[in-house]
PAKOL-137422 format. One line per field, with one value per residue: residue in one letter; y, z, x of N, C-alpha, C, O in turn. Coordinates in nm, 3 decimals, always signed. Example, Ala and Ser with C-alpha at 12.3 -4.5 7.8 and 13.67 -1.06 7.14 Angstrom:
! PAKOL-137422
aa <- [A S] $
n_py <- [-0.569 -0.225] $
n_pz <- [+0.780 +0.708] $
n_px <- [+1.319 +1.285] $
ca_py <- [-0.450 -0.106] $
ca_pz <- [+0.780 +0.714] $
ca_px <- [+1.230 +1.367] $
c_py <- [-0.330 +0.003] $
c_pz <- [+0.780 +0.787] $
c_px <- [+1.320 +1.290] $
o_py <- [-0.332 +0.114] $
o_pz <- [+0.846 +0.804] $
o_px <- [+1.424 +1.341] $
END
This chain:
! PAKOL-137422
aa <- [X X X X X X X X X X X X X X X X X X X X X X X X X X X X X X X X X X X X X X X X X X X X X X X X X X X X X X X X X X X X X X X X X X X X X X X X X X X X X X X X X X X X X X X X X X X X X X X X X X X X X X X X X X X X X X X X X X X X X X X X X X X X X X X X X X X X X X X X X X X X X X X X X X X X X X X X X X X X X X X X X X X X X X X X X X X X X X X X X X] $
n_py <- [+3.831 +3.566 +3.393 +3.044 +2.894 +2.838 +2.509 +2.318 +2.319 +2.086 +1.882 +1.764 +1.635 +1.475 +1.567 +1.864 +1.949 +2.061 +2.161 +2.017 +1.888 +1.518 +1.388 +1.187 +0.933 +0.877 +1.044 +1.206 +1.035 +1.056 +1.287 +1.207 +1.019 +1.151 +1.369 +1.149 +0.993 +1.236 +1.333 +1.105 +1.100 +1.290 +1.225 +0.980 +0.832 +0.776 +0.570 +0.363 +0.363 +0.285 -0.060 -0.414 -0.271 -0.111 -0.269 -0.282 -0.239 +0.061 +0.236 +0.557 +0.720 +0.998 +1.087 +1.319 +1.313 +1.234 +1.042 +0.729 +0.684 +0.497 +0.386 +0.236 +0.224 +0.162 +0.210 +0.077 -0.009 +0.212 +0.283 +0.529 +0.609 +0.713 +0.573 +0.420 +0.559 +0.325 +0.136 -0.136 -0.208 -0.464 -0.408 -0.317 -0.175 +0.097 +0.427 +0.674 +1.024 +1.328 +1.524 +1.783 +1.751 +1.526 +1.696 +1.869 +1.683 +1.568 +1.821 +1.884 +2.026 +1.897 +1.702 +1.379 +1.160 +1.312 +1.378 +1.104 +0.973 +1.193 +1.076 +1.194 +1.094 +0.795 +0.475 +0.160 -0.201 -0.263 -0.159 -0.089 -0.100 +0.179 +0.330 +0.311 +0.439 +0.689 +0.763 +0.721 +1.012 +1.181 +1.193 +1.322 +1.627 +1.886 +1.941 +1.727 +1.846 +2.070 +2.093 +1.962 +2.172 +2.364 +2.179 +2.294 +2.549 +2.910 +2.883 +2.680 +2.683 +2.868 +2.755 +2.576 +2.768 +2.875 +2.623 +2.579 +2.760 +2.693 +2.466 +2.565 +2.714 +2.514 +2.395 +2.582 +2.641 +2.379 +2.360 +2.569 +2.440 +2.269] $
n_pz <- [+6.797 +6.774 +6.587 +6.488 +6.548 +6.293 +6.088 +6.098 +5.862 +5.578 +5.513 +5.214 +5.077 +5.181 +5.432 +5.465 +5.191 +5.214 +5.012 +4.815 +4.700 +4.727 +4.420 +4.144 +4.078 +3.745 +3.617 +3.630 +3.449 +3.140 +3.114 +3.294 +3.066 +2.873 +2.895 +2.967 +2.684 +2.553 +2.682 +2.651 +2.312 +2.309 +2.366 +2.282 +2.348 +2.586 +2.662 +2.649 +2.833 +3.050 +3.012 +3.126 +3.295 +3.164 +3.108 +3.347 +3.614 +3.829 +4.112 +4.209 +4.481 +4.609 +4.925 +5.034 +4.883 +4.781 +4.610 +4.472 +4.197 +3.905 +3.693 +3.395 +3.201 +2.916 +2.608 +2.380 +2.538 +2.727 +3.044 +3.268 +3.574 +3.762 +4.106 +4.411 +4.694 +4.873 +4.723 +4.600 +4.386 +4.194 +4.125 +4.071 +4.185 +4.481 +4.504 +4.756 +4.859 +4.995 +4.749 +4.669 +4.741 +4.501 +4.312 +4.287 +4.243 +4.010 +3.873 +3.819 +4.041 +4.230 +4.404 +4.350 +4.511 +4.749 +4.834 +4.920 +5.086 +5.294 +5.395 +5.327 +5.070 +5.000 +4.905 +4.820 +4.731 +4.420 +4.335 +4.156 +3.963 +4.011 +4.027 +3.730 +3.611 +3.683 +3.575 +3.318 +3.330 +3.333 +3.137 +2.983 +2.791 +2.797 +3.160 +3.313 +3.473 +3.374 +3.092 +3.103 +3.257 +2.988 +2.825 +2.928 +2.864 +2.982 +3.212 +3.291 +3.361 +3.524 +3.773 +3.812 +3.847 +4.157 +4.232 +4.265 +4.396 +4.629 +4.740 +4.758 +4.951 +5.147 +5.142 +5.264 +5.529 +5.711 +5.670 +5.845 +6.076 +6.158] $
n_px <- [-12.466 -12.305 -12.054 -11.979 -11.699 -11.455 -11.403 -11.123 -10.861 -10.918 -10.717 -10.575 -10.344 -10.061 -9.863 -9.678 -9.759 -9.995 -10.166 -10.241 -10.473 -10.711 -10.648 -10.770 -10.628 -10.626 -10.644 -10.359 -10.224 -10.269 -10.092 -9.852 -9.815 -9.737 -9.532 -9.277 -9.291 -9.170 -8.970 -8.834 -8.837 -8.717 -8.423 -8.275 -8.052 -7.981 -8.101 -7.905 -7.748 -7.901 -7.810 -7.950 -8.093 -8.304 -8.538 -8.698 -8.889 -8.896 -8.969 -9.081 -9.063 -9.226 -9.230 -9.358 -9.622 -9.957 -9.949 -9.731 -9.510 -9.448 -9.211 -9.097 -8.862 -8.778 -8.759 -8.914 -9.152 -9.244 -9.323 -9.479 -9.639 -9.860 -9.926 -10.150 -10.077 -10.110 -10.026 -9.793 -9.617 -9.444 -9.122 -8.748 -8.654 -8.648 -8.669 -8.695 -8.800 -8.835 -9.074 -8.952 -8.660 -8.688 -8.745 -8.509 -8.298 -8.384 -8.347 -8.098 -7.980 -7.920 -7.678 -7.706 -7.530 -7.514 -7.770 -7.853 -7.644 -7.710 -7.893 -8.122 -8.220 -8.363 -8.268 -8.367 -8.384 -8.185 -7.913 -7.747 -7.894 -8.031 -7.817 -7.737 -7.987 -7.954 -7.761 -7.810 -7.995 -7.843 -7.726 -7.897 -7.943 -8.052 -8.190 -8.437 -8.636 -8.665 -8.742 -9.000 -9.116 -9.110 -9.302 -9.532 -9.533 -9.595 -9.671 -9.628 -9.315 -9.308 -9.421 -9.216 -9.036 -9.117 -9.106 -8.826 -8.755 -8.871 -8.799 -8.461 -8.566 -8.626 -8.391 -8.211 -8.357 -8.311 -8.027 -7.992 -8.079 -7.931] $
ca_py <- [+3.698 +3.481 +3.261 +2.913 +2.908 +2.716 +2.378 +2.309 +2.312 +1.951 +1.871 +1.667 +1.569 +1.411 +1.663 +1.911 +1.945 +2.057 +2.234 +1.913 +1.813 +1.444 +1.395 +1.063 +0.911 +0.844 +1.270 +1.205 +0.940 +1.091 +1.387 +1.191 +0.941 +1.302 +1.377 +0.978 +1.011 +1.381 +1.302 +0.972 +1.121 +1.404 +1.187 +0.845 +0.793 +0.745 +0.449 +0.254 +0.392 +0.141 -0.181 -0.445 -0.244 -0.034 -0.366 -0.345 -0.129 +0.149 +0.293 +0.620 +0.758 +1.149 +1.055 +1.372 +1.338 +1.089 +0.892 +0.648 +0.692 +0.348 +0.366 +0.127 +0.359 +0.095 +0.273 -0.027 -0.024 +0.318 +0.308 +0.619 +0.608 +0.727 +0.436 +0.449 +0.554 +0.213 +0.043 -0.147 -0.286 -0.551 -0.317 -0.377 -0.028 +0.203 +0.582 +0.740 +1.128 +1.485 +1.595 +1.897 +1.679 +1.471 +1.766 +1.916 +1.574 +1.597 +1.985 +1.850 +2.115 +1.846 +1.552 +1.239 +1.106 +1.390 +1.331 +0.974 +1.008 +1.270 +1.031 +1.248 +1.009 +0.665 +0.412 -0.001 -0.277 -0.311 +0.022 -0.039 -0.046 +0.321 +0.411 +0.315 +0.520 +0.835 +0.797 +0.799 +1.080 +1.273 +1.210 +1.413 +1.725 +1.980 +1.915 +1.699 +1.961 +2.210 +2.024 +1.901 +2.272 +2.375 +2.113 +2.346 +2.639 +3.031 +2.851 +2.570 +2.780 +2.981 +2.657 +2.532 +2.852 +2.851 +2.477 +2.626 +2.872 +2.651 +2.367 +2.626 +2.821 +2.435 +2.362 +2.647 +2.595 +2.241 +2.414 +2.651 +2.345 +2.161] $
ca_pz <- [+6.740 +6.742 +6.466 +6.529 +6.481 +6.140 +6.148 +6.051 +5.690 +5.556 +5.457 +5.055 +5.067 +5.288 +5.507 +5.379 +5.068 +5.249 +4.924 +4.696 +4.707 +4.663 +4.327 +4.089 +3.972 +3.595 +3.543 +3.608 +3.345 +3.041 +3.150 +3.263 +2.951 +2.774 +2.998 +2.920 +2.577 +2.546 +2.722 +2.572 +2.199 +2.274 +2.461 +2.264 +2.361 +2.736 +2.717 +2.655 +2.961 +3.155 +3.002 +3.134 +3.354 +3.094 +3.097 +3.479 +3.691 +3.920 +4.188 +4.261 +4.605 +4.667 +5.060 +5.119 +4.787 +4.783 +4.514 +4.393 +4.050 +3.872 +3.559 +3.329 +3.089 +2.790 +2.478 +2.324 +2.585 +2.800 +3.107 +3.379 +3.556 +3.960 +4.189 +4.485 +4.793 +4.954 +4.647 +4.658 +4.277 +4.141 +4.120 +4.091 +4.289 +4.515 +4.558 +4.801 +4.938 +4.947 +4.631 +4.637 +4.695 +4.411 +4.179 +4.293 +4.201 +3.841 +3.786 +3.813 +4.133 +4.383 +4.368 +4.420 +4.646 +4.891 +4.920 +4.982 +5.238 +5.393 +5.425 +5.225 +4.975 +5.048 +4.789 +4.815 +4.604 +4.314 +4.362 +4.045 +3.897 +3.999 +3.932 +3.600 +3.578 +3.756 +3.466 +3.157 +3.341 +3.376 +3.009 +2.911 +2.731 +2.915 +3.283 +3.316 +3.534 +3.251 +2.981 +3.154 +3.233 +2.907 +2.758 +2.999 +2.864 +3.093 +3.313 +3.386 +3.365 +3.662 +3.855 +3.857 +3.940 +4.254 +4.342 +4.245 +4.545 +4.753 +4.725 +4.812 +5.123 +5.266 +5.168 +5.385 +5.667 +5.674 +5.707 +5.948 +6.187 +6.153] $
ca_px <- [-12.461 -12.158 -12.060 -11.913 -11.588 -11.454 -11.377 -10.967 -10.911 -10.879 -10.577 -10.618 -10.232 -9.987 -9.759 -9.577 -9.840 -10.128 -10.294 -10.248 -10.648 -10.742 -10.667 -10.816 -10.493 -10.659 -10.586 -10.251 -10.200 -10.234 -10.010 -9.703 -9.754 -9.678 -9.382 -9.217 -9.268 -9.116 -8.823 -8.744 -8.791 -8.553 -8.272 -8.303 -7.922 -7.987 -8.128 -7.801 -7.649 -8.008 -7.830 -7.989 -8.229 -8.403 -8.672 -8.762 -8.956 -8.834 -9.112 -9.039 -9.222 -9.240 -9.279 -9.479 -9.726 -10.058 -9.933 -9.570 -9.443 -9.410 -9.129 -9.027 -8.771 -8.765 -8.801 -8.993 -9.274 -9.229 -9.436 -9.490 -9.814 -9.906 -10.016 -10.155 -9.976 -10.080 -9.963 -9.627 -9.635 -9.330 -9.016 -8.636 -8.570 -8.712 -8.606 -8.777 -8.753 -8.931 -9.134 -8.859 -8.566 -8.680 -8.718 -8.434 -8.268 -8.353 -8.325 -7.977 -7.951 -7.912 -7.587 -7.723 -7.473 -7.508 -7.889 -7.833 -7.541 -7.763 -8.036 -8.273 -8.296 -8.356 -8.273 -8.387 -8.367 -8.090 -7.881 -7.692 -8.018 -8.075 -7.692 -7.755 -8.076 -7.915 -7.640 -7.864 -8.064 -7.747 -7.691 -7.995 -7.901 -8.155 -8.263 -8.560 -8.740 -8.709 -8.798 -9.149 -9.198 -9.156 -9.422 -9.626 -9.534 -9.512 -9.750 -9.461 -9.191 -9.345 -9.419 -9.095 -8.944 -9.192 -9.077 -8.706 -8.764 -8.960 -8.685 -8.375 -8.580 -8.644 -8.256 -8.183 -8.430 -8.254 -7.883 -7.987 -8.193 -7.809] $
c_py <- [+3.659 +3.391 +3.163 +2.947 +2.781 +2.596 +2.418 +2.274 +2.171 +1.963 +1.765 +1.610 +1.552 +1.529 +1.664 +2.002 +1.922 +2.128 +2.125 +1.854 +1.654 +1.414 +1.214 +1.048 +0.911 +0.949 +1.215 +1.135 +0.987 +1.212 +1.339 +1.040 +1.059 +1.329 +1.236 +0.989 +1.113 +1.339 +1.189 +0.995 +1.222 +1.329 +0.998 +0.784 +0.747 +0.578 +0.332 +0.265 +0.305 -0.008 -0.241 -0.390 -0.121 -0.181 -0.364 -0.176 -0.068 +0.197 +0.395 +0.707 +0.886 +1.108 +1.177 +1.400 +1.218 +1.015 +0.870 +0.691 +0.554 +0.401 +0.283 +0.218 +0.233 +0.151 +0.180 -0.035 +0.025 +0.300 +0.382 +0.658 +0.636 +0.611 +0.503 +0.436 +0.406 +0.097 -0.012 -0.286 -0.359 -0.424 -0.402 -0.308 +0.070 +0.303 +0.644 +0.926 +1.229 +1.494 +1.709 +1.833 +1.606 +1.553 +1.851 +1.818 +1.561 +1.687 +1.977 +1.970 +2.046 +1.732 +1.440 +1.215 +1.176 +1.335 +1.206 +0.948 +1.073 +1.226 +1.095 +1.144 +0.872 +0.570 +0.221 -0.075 -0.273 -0.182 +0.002 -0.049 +0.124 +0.392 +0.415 +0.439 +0.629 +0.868 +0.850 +0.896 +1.206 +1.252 +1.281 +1.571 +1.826 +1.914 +1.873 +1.789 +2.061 +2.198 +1.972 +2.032 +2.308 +2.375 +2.221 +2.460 +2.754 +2.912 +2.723 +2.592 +2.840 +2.878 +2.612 +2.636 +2.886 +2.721 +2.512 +2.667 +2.802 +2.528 +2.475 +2.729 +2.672 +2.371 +2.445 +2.659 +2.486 +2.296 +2.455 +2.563 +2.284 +2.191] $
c_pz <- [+6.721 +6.692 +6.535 +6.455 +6.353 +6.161 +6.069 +5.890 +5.697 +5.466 +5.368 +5.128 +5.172 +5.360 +5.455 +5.266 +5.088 +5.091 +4.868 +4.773 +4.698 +4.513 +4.232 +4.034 +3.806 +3.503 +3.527 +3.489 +3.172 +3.027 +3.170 +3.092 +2.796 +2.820 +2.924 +2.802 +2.473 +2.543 +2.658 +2.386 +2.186 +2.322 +2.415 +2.356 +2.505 +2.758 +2.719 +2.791 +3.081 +3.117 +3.012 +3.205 +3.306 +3.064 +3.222 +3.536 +3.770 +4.018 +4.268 +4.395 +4.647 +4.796 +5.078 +4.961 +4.791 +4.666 +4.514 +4.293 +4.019 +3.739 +3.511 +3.221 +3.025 +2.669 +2.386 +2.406 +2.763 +2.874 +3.219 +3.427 +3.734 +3.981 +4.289 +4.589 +4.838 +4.841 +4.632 +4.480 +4.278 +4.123 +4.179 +4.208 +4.335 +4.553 +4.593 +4.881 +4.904 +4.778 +4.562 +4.620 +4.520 +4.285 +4.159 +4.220 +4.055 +3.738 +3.760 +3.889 +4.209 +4.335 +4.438 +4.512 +4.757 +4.959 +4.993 +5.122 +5.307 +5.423 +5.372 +5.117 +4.974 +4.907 +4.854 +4.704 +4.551 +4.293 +4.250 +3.944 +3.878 +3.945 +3.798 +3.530 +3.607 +3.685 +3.385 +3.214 +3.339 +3.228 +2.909 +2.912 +2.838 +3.044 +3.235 +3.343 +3.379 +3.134 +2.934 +3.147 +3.098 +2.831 +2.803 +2.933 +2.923 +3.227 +3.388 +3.402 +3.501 +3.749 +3.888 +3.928 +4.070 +4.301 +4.343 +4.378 +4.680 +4.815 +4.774 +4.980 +5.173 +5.247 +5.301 +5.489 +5.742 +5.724 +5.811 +6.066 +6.190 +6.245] $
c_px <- [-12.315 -12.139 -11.963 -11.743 -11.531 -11.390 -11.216 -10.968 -10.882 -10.780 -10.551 -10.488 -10.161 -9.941 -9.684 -9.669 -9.998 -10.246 -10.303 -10.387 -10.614 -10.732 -10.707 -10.662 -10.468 -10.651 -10.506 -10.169 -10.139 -10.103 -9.849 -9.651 -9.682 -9.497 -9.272 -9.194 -9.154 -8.981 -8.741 -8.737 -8.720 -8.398 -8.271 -8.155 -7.909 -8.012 -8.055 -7.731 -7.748 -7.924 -7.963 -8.146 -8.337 -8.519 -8.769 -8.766 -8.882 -8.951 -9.035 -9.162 -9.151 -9.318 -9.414 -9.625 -9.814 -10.073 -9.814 -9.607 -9.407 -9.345 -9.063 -8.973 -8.730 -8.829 -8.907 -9.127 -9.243 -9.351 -9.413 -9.614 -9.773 -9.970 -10.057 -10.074 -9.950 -10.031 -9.859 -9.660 -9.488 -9.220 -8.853 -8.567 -8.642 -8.647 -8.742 -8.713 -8.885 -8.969 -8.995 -8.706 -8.543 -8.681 -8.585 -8.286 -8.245 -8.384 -8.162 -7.897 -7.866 -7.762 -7.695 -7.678 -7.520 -7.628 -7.896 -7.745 -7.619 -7.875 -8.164 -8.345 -8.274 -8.384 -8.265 -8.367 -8.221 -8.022 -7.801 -7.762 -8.011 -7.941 -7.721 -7.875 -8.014 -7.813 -7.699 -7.963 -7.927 -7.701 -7.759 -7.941 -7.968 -8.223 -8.345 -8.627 -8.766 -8.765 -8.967 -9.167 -9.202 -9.232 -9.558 -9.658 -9.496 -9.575 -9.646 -9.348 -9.241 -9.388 -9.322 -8.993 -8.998 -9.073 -8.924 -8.670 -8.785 -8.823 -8.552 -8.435 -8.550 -8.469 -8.144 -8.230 -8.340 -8.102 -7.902 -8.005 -8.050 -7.731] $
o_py <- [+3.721 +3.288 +3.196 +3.001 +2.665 +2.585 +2.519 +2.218 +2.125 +2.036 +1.664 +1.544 +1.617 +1.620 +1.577 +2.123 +1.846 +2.134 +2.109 +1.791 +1.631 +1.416 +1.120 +1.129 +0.930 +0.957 +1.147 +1.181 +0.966 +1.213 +1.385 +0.996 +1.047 +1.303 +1.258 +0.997 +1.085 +1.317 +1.184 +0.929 +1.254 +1.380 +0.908 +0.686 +0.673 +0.497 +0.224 +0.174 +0.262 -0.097 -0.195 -0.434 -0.060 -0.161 -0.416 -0.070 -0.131 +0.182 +0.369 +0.735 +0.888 +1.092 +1.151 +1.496 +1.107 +0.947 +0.965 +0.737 +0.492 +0.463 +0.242 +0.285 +0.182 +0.132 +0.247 -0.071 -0.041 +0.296 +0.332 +0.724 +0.588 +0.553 +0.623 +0.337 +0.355 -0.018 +0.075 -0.401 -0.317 -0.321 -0.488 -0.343 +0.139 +0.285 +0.664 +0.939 +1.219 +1.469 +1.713 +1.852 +1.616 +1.512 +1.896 +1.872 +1.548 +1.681 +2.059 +2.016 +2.092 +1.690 +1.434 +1.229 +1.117 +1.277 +1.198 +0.911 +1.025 +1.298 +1.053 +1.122 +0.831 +0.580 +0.174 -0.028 -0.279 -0.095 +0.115 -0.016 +0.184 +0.477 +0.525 +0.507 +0.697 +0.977 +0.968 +0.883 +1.326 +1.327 +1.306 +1.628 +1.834 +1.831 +1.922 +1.836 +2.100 +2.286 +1.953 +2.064 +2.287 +2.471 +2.232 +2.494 +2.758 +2.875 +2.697 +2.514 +2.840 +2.939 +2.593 +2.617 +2.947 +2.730 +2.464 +2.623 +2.829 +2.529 +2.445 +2.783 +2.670 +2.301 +2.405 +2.694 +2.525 +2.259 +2.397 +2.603 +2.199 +2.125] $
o_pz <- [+6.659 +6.729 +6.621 +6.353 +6.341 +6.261 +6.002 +5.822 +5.798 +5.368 +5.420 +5.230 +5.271 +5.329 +5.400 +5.259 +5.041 +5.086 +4.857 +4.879 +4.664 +4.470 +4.286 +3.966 +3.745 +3.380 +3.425 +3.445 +3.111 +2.929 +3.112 +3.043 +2.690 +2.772 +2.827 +2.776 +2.373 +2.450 +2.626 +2.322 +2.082 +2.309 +2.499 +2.430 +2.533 +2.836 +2.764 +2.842 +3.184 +3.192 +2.961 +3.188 +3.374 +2.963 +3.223 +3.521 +3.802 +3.957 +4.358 +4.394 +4.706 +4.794 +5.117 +4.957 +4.803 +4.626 +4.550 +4.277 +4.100 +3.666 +3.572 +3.155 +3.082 +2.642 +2.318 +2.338 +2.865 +2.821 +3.294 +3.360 +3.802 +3.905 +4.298 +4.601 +4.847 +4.875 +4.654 +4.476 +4.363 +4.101 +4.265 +4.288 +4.255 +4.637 +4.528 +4.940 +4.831 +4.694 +4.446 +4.519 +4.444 +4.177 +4.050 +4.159 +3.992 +3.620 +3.687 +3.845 +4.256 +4.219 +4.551 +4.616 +4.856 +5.067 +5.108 +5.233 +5.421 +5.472 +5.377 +5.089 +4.945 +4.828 +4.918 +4.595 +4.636 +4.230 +4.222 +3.834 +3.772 +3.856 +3.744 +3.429 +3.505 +3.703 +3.351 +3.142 +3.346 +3.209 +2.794 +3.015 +2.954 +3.024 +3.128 +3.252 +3.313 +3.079 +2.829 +3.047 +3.056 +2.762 +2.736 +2.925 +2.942 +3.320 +3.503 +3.462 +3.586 +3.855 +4.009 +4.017 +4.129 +4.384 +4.446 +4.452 +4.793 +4.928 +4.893 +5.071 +5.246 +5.338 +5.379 +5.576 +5.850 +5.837 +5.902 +6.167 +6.277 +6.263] $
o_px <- [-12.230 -12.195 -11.881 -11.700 -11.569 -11.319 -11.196 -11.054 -10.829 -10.765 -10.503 -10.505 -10.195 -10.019 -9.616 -9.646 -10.083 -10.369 -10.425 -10.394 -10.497 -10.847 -10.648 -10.598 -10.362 -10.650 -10.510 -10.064 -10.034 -10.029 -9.751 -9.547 -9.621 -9.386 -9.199 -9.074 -9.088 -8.903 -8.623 -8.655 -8.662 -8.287 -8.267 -8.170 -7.814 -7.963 -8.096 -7.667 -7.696 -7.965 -8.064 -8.260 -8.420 -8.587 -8.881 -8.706 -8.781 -9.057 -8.954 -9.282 -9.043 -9.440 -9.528 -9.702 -9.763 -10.168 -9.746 -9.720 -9.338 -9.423 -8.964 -9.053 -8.634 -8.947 -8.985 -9.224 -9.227 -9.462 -9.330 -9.694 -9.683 -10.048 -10.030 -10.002 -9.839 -10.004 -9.775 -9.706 -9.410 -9.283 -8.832 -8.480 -8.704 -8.559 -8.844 -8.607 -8.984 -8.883 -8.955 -8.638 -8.447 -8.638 -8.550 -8.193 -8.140 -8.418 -8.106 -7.792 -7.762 -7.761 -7.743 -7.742 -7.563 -7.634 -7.937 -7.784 -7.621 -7.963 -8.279 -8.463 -8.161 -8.478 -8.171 -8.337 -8.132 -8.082 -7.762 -7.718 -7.993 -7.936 -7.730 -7.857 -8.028 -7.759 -7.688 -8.063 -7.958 -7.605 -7.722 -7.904 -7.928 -8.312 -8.380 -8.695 -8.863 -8.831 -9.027 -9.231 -9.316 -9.267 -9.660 -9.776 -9.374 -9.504 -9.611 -9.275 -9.152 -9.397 -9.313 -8.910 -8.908 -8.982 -8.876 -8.582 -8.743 -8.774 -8.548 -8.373 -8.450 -8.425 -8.058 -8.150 -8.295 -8.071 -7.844 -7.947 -8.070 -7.629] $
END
């Protein structure tokens, strides 16, 4: 008897991020309104370094993940919520790149500029919008990344040092392919 052979696994998330399942965006919600909150009552001081553009949206897009990031970083009415990929909501600024880039970004591993010059990270819209944001994020005391794992606990501590790893092999894949 000979069994059929198995069909191809299905692949939930974009390329790149074949394990990331389908996920309902309405999980995600409560989780990064935890995250937003966190960060903005440990680092009130950042938010002078947004001026004017701590009122207006930012849409950040992890190219290879099946959702955007929508942020409005106004301490008065903090909003961080997943859209859908095909969503293209009101926004002053878009930064787009890798999932790993972007965490690598604000483990405060990566320079900005470089990614940008190196085309990794693609920035639209109002770019002294995002300067401004990429200031008061660089004015936060402890890395973002570390701070979110923390909230997690060992269990986010040991995720990030995973994406830590995963983020420096594909920095060196990347060198080597140059």
């Amino acid at each position: 008897m000979t069994s059929a052979p198995l069909p191809p696994r299905a692949s939930g998330g974009p390329r790149g991020f074949p394990f990331a399942p389908p996920l309902p965006l309405f999980l995600l919600q409560p989780i990064l309104k935890r995250i937003v909150t966190k960060i903005a009552a440990d680092n009130p001081d950042m938010f002078a370094r947004l001026g004017p553009h701590r009122h207006e949206y930012f849409l950040i897009d992890p190219t290879n993940m099946p959702f955007k990031l929508y942020l409005r970083p106004d301490p008065e009415a903090l909003d961080f919520r997943a859209v859908a990929r095909c969503s293209e909501p009101p926004h002053i600024a878009r930064i787009s790149g890798t999932f790993l880039d972007l965490l690598t970004l604000m483990d405060a591993e990566q320079d900005g500029d470089a990614l940008f010059f190196s085309r990794d990270l693609i920035v639209t819209g109002d770019t002294e919008a995002v300067v401004c944001l990429r200031n008061a994020l660089d004015d936060v005391d402890d890395p973002i990344a570390e701070s979110v794992a923390d909230m997690f606990g060992a269990p986010g501590r040991m995720a990030l040092n995973a994406l830590r790893r995963a983020a420096e092999n594909a920095k060196k894949r990347k060198e080597a392919s140059s």
